[in-house]
C-alpha positions as CSV (number, residue, x, y, z in Angstrom):
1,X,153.8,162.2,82.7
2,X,156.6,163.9,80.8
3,X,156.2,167.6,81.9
4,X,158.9,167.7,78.9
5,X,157.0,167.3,76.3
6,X,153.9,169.2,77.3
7,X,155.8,172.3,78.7
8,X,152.2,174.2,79.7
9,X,151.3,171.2,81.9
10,X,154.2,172.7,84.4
11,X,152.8,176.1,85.1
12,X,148.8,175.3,84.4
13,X,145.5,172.8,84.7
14,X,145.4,172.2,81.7
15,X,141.2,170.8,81.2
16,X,140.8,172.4,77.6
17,X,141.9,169.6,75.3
18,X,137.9,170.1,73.6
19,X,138.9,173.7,72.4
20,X,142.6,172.8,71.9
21,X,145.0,170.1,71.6
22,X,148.3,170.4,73.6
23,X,151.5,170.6,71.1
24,X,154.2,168.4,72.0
25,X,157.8,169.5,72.5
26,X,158.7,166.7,70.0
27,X,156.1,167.7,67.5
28,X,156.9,171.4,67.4
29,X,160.9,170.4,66.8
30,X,159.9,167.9,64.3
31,X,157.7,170.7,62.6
32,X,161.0,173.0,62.6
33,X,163.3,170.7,60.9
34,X,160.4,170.4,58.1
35,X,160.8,173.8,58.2
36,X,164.1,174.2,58.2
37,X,164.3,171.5,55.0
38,X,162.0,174.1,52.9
39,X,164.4,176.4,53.4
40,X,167.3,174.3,53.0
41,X,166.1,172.7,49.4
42,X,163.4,174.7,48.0
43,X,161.6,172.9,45.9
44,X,163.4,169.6,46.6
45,X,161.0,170.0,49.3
46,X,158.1,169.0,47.5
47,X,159.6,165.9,45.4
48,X,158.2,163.6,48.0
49,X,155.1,165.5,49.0
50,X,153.0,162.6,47.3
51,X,154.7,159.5,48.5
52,X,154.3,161.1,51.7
53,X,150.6,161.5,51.8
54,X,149.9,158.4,50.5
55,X,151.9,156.5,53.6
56,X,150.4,158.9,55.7
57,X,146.8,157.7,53.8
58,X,147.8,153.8,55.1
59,X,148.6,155.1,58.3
60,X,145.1,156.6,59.0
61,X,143.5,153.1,57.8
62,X,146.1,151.6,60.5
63,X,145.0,153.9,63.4
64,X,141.7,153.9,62.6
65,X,140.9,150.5,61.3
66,X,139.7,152.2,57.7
67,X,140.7,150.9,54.1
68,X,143.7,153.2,52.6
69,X,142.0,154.4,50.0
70,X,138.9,155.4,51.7
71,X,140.9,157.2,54.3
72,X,142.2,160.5,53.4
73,X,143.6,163.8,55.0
74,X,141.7,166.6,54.8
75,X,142.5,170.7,56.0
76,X,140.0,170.3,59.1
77,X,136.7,168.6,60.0
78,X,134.6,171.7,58.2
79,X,136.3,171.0,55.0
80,X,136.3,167.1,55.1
81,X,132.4,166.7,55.8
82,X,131.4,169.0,53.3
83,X,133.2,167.3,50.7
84,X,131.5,164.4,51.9
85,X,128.0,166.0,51.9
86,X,128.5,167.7,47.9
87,X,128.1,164.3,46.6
88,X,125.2,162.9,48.4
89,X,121.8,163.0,46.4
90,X,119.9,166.3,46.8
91,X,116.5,164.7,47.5
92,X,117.6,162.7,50.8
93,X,115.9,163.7,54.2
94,X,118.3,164.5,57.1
95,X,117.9,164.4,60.3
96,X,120.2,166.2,62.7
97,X,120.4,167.3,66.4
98,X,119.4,170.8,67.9
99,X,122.1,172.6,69.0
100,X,124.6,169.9,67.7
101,X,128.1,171.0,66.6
102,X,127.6,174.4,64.1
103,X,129.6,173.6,61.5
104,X,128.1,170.2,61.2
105,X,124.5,171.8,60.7
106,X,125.9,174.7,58.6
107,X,127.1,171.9,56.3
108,X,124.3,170.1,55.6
109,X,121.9,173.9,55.5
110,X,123.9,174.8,52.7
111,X,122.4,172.4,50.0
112,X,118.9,171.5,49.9
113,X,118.7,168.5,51.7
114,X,115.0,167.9,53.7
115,X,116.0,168.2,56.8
116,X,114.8,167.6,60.1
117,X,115.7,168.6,63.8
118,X,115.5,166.2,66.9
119,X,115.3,167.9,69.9
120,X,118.9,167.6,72.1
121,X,118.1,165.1,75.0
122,X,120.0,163.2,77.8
123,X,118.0,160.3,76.1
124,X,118.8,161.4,73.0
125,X,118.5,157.8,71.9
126,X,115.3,157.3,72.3
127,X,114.9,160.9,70.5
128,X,116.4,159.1,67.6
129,X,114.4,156.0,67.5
130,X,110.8,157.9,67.4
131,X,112.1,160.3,64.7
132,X,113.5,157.1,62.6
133,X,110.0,155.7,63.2
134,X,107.9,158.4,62.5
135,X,110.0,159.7,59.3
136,X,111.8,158.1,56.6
137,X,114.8,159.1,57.1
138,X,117.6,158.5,54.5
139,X,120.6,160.2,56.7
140,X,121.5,160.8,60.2
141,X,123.7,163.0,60.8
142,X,125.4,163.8,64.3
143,X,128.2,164.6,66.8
144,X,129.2,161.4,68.2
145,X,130.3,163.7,71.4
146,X,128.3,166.9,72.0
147,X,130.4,170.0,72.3
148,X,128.7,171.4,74.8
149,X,127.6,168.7,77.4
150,X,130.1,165.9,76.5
151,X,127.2,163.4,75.9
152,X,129.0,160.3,74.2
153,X,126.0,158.7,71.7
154,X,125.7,154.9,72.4
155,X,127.4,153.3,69.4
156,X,125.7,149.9,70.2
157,X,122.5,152.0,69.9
158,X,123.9,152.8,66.4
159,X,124.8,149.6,65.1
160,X,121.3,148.3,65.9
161,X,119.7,151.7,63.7
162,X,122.0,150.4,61.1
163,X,120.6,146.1,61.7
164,X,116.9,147.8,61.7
165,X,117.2,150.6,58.7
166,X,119.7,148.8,56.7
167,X,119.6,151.5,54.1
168,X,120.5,154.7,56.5
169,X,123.3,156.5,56.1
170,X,124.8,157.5,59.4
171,X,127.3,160.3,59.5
172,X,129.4,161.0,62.5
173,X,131.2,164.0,63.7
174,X,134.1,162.8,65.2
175,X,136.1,166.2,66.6
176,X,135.3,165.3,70.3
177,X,135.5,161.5,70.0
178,X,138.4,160.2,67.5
179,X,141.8,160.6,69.5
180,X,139.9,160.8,72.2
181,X,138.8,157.1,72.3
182,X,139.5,153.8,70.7
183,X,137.8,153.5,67.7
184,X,137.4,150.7,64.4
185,X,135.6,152.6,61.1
186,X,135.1,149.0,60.1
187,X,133.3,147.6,63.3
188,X,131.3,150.5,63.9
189,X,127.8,152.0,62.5
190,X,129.4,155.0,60.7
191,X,129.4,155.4,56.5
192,X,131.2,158.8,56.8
193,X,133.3,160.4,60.4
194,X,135.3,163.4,59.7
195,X,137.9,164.9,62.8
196,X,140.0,168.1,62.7
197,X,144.0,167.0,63.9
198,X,144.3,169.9,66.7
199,X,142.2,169.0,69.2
200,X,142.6,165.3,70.6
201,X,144.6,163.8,68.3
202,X,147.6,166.7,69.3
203,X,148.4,167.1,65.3
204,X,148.2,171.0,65.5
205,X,146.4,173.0,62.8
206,X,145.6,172.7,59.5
207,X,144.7,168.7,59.2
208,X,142.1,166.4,59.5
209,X,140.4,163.1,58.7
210,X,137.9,162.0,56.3
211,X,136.8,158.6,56.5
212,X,133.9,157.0,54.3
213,X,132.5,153.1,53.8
214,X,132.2,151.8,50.4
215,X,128.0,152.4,51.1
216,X,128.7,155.8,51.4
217,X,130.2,155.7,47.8
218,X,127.3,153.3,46.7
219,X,124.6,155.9,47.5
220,X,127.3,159.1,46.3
221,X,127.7,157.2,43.1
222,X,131.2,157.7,42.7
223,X,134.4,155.8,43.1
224,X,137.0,156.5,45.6
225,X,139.0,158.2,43.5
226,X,136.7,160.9,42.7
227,X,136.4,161.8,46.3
228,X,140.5,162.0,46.3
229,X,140.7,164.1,43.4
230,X,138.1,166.5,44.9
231,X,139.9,166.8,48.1
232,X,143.5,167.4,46.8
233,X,142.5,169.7,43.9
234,X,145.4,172.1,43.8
235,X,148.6,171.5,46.0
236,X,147.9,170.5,50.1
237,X,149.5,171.4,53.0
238,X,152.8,169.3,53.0
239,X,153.6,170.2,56.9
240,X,150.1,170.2,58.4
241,X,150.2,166.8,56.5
242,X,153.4,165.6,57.7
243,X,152.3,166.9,61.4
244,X,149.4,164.4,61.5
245,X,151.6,161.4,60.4
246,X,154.0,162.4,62.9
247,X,151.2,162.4,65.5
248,X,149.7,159.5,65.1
249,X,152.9,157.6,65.0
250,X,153.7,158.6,68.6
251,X,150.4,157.7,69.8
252,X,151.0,154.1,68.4
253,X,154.6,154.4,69.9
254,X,152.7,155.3,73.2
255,X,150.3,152.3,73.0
256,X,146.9,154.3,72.3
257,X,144.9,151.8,73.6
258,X,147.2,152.0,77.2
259,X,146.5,155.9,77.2
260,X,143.0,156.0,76.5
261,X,142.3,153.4,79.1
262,X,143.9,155.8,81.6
263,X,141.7,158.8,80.4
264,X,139.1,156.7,80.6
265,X,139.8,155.9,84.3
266,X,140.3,159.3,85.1
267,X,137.1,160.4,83.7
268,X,135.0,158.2,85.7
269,X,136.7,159.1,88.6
270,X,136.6,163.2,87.4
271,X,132.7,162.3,87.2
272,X,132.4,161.0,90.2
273,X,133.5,163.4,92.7
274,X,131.8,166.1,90.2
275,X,129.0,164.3,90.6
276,X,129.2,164.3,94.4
277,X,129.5,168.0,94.6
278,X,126.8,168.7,92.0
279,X,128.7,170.2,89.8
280,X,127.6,168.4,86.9
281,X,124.2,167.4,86.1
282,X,122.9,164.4,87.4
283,X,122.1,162.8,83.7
284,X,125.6,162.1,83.5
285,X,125.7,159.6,85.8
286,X,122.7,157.6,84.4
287,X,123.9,157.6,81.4
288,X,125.7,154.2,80.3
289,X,128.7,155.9,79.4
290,X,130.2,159.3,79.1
291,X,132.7,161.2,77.4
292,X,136.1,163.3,79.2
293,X,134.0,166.4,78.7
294,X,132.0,167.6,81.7
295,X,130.1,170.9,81.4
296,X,130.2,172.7,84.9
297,X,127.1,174.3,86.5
298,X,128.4,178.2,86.6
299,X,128.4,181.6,84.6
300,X,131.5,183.9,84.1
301,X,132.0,184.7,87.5
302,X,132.8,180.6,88.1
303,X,134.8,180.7,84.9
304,X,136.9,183.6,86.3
305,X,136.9,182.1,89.8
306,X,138.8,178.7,87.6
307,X,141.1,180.8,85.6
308,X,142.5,182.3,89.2
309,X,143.7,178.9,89.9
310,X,145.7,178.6,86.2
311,X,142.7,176.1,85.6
312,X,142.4,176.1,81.9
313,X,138.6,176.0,80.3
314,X,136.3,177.4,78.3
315,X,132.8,178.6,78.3
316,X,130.4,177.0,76.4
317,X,126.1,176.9,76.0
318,X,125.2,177.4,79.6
319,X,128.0,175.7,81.7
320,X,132.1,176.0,82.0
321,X,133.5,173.1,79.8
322,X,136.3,171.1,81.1
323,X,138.0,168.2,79.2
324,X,140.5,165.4,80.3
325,X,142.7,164.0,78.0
326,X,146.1,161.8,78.7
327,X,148.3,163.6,79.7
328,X,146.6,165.0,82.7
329,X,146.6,163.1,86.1
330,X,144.9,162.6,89.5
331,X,146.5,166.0,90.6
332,X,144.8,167.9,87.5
333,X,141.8,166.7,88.8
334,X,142.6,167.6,92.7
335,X,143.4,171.3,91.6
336,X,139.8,171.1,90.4
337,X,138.0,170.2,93.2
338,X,140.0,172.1,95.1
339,X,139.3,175.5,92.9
340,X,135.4,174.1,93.3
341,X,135.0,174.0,96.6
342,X,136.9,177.3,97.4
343,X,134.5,178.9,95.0
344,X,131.3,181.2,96.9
């Protein structure tokens, strides 16, 4: 790894990519220079504002195997799946997680929508399946990774829901998945995934992606363009914009596929030898797969015992919440362990 253009990797262990993406050395210059051409050419500035979103628009359908024009950039994940959501028929019947991802409940609780709550499950599949059975549902909403535990839902699990209610609308939250994993819109079960740029996808603040299938626009009864014109009513942010392009392009330049196999490897290996020291519950290993997120057994006084050792994490429901991204290594993990099994 390039200490160089991570600087905080040098002095910390860094395990909270989940709360906040790392900035990049190369990012933050390129974000000065944008900067520094605002400054330099007023409202020359702007001229290309447009030309730019719109290769910026292509370049999400690249990364994320999505049509152009059914891609679009959005503020953050909040603002992209409610804009989603306001065209949606009133009278559908929802059904969302317990103690899924706030801002993805508060979204659909703000219209009147009949909505119901599955209980949160380590087989939250099967959770699923009986409430699809035993309901007719229209929409199913959902984090694809859980915040808090960093269960990863099985998308072949999906895509069956999707061969067996042909009609459902399935709605992903994609903030702890997309940059985090290799992922096709086209190929997979979703009609609508929305991501905020800061967190794995390193774009910093103030972007995100909205990303919605020609079903979804079916069932919305509206065209793509309506969606667009919704989204960028009124000017948008030409830098955070300009950040996300920039992002993306140097996780193509870094082979994203390469990198997210090497997360992936370190994952397993993270759960593992948390596994071994029970640490982490033991669902997470009979699970088919599982996300970079692990949610430590321990209260405040392991979370302060962590943050002794420059191990960076966060809080969350009942556990500590560490996350592995790319850029951290073998040694990250060590400096875990070693922090683990020091703690009494």
């Amino acid at each position: 790894m390039n200490f160089d253009s991570f600087p905080l990797l040098t002095n910390s262990t860094y395990l909270n990519t989940a709360y906040v993406g790392l900035m990049s050395e190369k990012l933050a210059a390129f974000r000065r220079g944008q900067d520094q051409e605002h400054v330099s050419n007023g409202g020359k500035y702007k001229l290309k504002a447009d030309e730019n979103l719109e290769e910026t628009h292509q370049l999400l359908g690249q990364f994320f195997g999505s049509d152009k024009k059914l891609s679009f950039v959005v503020p953050n994940f909040s603002f992209g799946v409610r804009q989603a959501i306001s065209f949606l028929p009133k009278n559908l019947k929802i059904l969302l997680l317990e103690d899924d991802y706030p801002s993805l409940l508060d979204a659909f609780k703000e219209y009147d929508f009949d909505i119901l709550l599955a209980k949160q499950d380590h087989n939250i599949e099967d959770v699923i399946e009986f409430m699809l059975a035993s309901n007719k549902i229209d929409v199913l909403a959902l984090s694809v990774v859980q915040y808090t535990t960093g269960l990863l839902i099985d998308l072949k699990f999906l895509k069956q829901l999707k061969v067996k209610y042909p009609h459902l609308i399935i709605i992903g939250d994609g903030t702890q998945f997309l940059g985090a994993h290799t992922f096709d819109f086209k190929k997979s079960p979703f009609d609508v995934i929305a991501t905020s740029g800061y967190k794995w996808l390193l774009a910093g603040f103030g972007n995100g992606v909205l990303i919605v299938s020609e079903e979804y626009l079916k069932i919305s009864q509206i065209e793509s363009t309506t969606l667009f014109n919704q989204i960028f009513n009124g000017h948008f942010n030409i830098l955070s914009t300009a950040s996300l392009n920039f992002a993306l392009k140097e996780l193509i330049r870094q082979d994203f596929h390469k990198l997210m196999h090497k997360k992936k490897q370190l994952a397993l290996i993270a759960k593992l030898e948390l596994t071994s020291l029970n640490y982490i519950s033991p669902w997470v290993s009979q699970r088919p797969s599982h996300s970079s997120i692990f949610s430590l057994k321990g209260d405040k006084k392991l979370y302060t015992h962590l943050t002794k050792y420059k191990i960076e994490c966060v809080q969350r429901g009942e556990g500590i919440r560490v996350s592995f991204h790319y850029y951290n290594s073998l040694n990250d993990l060590a400096n875990l362990i070693k922090a683990l099994e020091t703690f009494k």
